[in-house]
N, C-alpha and C positions, 0 to 999 in steps of 0.2 A: 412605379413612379411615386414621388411621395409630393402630394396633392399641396397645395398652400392653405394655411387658414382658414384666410377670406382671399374671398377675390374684390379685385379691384375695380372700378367702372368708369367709367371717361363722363364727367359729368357735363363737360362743356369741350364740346369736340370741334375744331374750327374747319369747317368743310368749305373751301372758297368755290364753292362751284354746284350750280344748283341739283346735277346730276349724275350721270358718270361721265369723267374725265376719262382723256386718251386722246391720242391721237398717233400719226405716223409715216416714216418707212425710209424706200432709198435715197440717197441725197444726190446721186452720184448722177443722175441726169438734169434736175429740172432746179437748176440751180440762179436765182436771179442775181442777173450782173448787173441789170439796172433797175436801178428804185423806179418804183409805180408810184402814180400820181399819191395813191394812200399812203404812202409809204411819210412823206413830208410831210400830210396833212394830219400824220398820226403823231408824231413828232411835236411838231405844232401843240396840237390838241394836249396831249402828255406832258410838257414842258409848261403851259401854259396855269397848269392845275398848282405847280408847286416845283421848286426848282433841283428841289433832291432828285426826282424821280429822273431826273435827266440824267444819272449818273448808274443809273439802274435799267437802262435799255442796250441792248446791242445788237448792229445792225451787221453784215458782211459789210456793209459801205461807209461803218463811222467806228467800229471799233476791232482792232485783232483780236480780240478773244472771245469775237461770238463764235468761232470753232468752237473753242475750247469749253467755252459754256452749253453751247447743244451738247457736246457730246458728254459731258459730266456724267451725266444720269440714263444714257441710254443704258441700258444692261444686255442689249442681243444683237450682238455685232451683224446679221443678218440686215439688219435697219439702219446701220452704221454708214459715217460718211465715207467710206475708203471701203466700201464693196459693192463693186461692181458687178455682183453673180445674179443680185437679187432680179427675182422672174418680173417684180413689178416697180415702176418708177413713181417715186413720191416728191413731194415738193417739202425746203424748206419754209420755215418761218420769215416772212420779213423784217420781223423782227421779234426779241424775246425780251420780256419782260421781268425783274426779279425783283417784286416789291418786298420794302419790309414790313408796311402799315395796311391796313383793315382799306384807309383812303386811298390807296395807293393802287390797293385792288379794286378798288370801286373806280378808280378814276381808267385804267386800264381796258375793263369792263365797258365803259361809257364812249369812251373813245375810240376804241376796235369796235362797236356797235354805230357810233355815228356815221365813220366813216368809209364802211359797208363792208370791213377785215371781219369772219369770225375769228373764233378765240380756240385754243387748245388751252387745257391746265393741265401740267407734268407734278404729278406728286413725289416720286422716285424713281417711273421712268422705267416700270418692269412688264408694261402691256404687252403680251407676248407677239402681238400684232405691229406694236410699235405706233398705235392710234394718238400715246399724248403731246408724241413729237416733231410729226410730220402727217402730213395731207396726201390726199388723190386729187383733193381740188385745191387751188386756188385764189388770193393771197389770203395768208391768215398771221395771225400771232400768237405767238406760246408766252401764256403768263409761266413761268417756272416759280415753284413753291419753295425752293430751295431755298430763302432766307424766310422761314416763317415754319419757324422750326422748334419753336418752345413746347417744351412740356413740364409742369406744373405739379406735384404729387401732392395732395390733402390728406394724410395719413386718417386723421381725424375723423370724418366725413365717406373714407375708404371711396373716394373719388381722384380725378386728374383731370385736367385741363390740357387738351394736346392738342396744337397746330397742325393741321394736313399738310406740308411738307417735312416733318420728322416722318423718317424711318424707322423700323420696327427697333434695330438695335438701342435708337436713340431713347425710344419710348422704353424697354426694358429696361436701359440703364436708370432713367430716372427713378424708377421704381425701384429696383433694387437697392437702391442708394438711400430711398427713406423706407425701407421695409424690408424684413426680409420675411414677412410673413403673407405679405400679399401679391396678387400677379395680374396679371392680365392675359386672356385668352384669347390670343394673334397668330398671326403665322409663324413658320421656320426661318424663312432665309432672311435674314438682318439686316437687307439695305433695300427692302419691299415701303414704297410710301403707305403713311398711315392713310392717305386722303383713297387712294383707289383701293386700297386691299377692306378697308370699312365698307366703301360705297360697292362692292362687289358678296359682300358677305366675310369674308376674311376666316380662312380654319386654321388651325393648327391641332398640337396633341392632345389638348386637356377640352377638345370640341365635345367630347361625349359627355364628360360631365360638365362645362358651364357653355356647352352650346359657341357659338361662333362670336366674334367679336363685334360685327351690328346687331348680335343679341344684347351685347352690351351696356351699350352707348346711351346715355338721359338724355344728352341733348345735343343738338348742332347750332352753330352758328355759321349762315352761308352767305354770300353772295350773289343776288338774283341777275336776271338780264337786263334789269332794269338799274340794277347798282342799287337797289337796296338791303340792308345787313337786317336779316333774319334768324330769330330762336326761336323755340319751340313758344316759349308764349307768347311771340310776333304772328307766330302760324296759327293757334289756334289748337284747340282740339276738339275733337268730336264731339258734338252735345246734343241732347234730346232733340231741342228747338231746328236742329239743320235737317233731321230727318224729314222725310215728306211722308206723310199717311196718305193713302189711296187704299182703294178695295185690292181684290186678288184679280182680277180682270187687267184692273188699270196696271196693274205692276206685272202683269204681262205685257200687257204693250210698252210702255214704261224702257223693262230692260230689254224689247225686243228692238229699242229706237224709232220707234214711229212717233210722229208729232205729238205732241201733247191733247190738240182736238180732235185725235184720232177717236174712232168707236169700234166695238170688237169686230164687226163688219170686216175690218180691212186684216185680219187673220185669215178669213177666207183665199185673199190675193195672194198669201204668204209662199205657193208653190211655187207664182207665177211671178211675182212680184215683189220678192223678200227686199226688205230694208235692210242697208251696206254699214453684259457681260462675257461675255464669255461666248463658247461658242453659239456659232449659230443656231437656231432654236425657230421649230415649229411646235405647237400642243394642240391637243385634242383632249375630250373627257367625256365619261358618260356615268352614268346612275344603274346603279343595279339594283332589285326586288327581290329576285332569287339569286344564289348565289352563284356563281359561274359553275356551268358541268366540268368534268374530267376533260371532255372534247375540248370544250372551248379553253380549258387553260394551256391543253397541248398544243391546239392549235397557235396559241400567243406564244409561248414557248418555239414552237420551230420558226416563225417567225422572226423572232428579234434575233434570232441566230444567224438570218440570211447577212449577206456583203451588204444589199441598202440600206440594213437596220443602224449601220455607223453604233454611234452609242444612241443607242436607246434607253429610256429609262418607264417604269409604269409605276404609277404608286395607287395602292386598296387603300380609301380613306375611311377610313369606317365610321355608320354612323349608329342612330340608336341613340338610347341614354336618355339626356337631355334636348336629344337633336329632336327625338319623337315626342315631348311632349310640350314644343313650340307649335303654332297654329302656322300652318302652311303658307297664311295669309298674314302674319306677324309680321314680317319682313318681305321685304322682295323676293328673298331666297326662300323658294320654295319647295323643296326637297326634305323634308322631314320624315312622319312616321310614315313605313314601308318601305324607307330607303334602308337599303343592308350596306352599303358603301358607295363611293363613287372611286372610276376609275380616271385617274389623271393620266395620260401619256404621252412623253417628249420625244422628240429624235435631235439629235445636235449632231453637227458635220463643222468641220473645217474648211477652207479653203473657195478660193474666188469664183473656179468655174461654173456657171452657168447649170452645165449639166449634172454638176454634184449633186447642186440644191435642188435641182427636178428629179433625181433620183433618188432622194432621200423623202422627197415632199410626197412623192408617188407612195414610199413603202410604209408611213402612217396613214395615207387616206385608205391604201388597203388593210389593213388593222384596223381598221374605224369601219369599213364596210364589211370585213370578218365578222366584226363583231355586234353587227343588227341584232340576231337572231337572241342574242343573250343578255340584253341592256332594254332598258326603260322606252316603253312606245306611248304615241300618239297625246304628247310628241315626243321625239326621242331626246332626252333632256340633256344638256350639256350646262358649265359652270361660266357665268359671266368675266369672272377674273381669270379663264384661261381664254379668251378672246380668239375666237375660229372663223375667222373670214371666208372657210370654205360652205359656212352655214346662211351666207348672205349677205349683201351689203346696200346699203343706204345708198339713193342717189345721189352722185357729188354735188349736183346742184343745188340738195337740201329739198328738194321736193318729194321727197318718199312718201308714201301712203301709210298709215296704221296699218291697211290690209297687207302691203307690202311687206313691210318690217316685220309683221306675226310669223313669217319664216322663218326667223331667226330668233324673236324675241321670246315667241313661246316658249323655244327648246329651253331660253337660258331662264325664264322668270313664270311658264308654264300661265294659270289665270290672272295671275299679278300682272303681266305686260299691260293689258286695257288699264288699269289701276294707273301704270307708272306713266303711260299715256296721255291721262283724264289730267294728273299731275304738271304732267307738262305743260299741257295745252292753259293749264290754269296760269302756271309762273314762267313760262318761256314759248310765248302762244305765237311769236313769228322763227324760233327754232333758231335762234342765235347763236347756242352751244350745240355743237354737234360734232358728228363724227362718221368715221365710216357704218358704225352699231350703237349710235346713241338714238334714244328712246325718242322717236314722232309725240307732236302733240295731235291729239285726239279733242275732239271740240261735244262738249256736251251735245 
């Protein structure tokens, strides 16, 4: 491969969502025929702010082509509104929302928060779970990103400016169009949103020498739960002064969570006492250290050959490089040095029956338990942007526990998870944005 120049870096990344975005799934049961009281008072509230945005909502009950707009961007006909096989029933949106302006999403945000709707953000709509554009629970709204789509290239500067609803092809084109010497280091498939494939880490081939695409990125500008528009120097950075000096004692207790008047005394109680598109489509992934035996590749090999394997596909993503000499704790994404590759693995099937999709969902989870013995333990790590609902799920009510969540969250974000937690807890501390696997806030 012949490498570019320079590479490019997204200097002002526009991430409309404080966290990770998603949402999901079948549409074909829980379908509402009548507007809820929120549903008026969201309208209201929306219309009231400014009179465009009225032209940029749709509901099943006031416009024919909120079909056609949900279904735009789904890409895993599994989560599609016309299949009925799917093993589990999801809810639509009561409404969706497709701003063009920064206010537009702030006013969105404020209003689906007043009037007790949470919120889904659809980047492009490739969550392999189907989390950005339908629910387990009930009512919500999908801001869709899909007009806020600009990307900017500064040759000069060897930065860009790019919108979280452009998709990857969109962002490459710009690039290529003012450069042919520079690039960016994003994924494969070209109609992937920039907003989730960022906010998950984002690989593709040139990952070993410039590292992933949230390697990337200088900066963001988001929108919080509160509707207000954040950059890196609205956020702050780390500086001397926020640290806390204490002895080696106190910062035992400290990161063990015990009160602050605590005294070493209460280490003793600690035994007794411890402080708390296409077709349809399943994934799974794991992380490898050593590299797979002879057994183990035969074993995946006879495998995908069985009748439930349909089309299977596995991809060795290899890491190394530049991947090993990022800090584990640089990003969310925590799989760096000791990682020898990660394995991605799909199965895709065809067809509405019931029993299809349970005999195909059967023969990955068994390739996924084949494969304990020769993948990353304790925990066993899996990739956030391949979204595996068989690793755990959030309660619909939004009452999860951090303790809870660590079943799942460790696998995807290993000691980062407490970190994205503490984060939450900081800028979205009643859990506004959520999901079936969006990160709990964690309260100091």
């Amino acid at each position: 491969m012949k490498f570019p120049s320079s590479l490019l870096s997204l200097t002002r990344f526009l991430l409309l969502l404080p966290f990770f975005s998603s949402a999901w799934l079948d549409f074909s049961v829980a379908t509402n025929t009548q507007p809820q009281p929120q549903y008026h008072d969201l309208l209201h509230c929306l219309c009231s702010q400014e009179d465009a945005i009225c032209n940029l909502i749709y509901t099943a009950q006031n416009s024919t082509a909120y079909a056609s707009v949900l279904q735009f961007s789904i890409r895993n006909p599994r989560f599609s509104n016309n299949n009925a096989s799917s093993s589990s029933s999801r809810t639509k949106p009561i409404a969706i929302v497709t701003p063009t302006t920064i206010p537009q999403v702030q006013s969105t945000v404020l209003c689906s928060r007043k009037h007790g709707l949470h919120l889904r953000v659809r980047s492009g709509g490739h969550d392999f779970e189907g989390a950005s554009y339908a629910s387990l629970s009930s009512p919500f709204v999908l801001l869709d990103l899909v007009n806020l789509r600009s990307v900017t290239v500064d040759v000069p500067s060897k930065s860009a400016w790019a919108q979280s609803g452009a998709v990857l092809a969109e962002v490459y084109h710009s690039i290529a169009s003012a450069s042919r010497t520079l690039a960016f280091p994003a994924g494969l498939c070209p109609t992937v949103g920039l907003g989730g494939h960022i906010s998950g880490g984002g690989y593709g081939t040139t990952l070993r020498k410039f590292g992933m695409a949230a390697d990337n990125i200088r900066d963001a500008l988001l929108v919080d739960a509160d509707g207000r528009v954040l950059d890196r120097a609205a956020m702050g950075e780390d500086k001397e002064e926020d640290c806390k000096e204490m002895s080696w004692i106190e910062s035992v207790l400290h990161f063990a969570n015990y009160p602050s008047n605590s005294t070493y005394d209460v280490l003793l109680k600690s035994r007794t006492d411890s402080p708390i598109s296409f077709a349809k489509l399943k994934a799974k992934s794991d992380y490898v250290g050593t590299p797979l035996p002879e057994s183990a590749l035969q074993g995946i090999w006879s495998r995908v050959h069985q009748v439930e394997a349909g089309a299977a596909l596995l991809h060795l993503i290899p890491h190394g490089g530049m991947m090993s000499r990022i800090s584990d704790s640089s990003t969310p994404y925590p799989y760096r040095a000791g990682t020898v590759y990660k394995i991605q693995y799909y199965v895709a099937w065809s067809g509405e029956q019931k029993e299809v999709e349970e005999r195909h969902l059967g023969w990955i989870r068994k390739l996924h338990e084949f494969l304990t013995p020769f993948v990353s333990k304790n925990p066993r790590g899996a990739y956030a942007n391949s979204r595996d609902l068989d690793l755990g799920m959030n309660d619909p009510t939004g009452e999860t526990s951090y303790e809870q969540a660590r079943v799942w969250g460790e696998q995807y974000f290993k000691h980062n998870f407490e970190r994205l937690a503490r984060v939450k807890a900081a800028i979205d501390p009643s859990n506004f944005f959520r999901n079936e696997q969006s990160v709990p806030p964690l309260s100091m």
